[in-house]
N, C-alpha and C positions, 0 to 999 in steps of 0.2 A: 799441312793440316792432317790428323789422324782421320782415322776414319770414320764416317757418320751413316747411317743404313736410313735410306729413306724408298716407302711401302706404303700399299693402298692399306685405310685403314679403315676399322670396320663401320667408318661412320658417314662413309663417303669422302674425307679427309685425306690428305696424305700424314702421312706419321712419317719421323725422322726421332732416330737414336744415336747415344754414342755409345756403342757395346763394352768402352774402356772405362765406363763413369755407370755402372749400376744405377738403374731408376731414370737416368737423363734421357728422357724422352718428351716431345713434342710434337704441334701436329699444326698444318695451316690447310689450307684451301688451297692450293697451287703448292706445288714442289720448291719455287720459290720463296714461296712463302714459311713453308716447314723448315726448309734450310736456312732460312734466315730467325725463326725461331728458335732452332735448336742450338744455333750460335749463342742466342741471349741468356739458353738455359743454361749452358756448357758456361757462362761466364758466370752465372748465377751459383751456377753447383761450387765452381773452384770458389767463390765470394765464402761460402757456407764454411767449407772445411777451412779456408783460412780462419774464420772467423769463429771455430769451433777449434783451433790450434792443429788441426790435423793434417795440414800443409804450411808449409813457407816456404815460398817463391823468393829466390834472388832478383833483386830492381837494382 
C-alpha cells in the first residue's frame, strides 16, 4: 500500500489523505474509520481518471 497521512482534523474527525492522488482526502470518526474511507476514495479517484481516459490499468 502507498502511503495514506491520517491527522486530527479540524472538526473533531480524523482526516486521511493520499499525498500521491492530489485532492484525495477523507475523513471518519475513528482512524479506522477514516482509513477505511479513504481506501473508498482512492478507488473512487482511479474510477474517475479511468473513466475520463487519463489512466489504463492492465487486468
Amino acid at each position: 500500500m502507498r502511503q495514506v497521512i491520517v491527522y486530527d482534523g479540524e472538526d473533531g474527525y480524523m482526516a486521511a489523505e493520499r499525498p500521491s492522488l492530489p485532492g484525495c482526502i477523507s475523513q471518519g470518526e475513528t482512524t479506522e474509520e477514516a482509513v477505511s474511507n479513504i481506501k473508498e476514495a482512492i478507488q473512487g479517484y482511479v474510477a474517475a481518471l479511468e473513466e475520463d481516459g487519463l489512466l489504463t490499468l492492465a487486468k
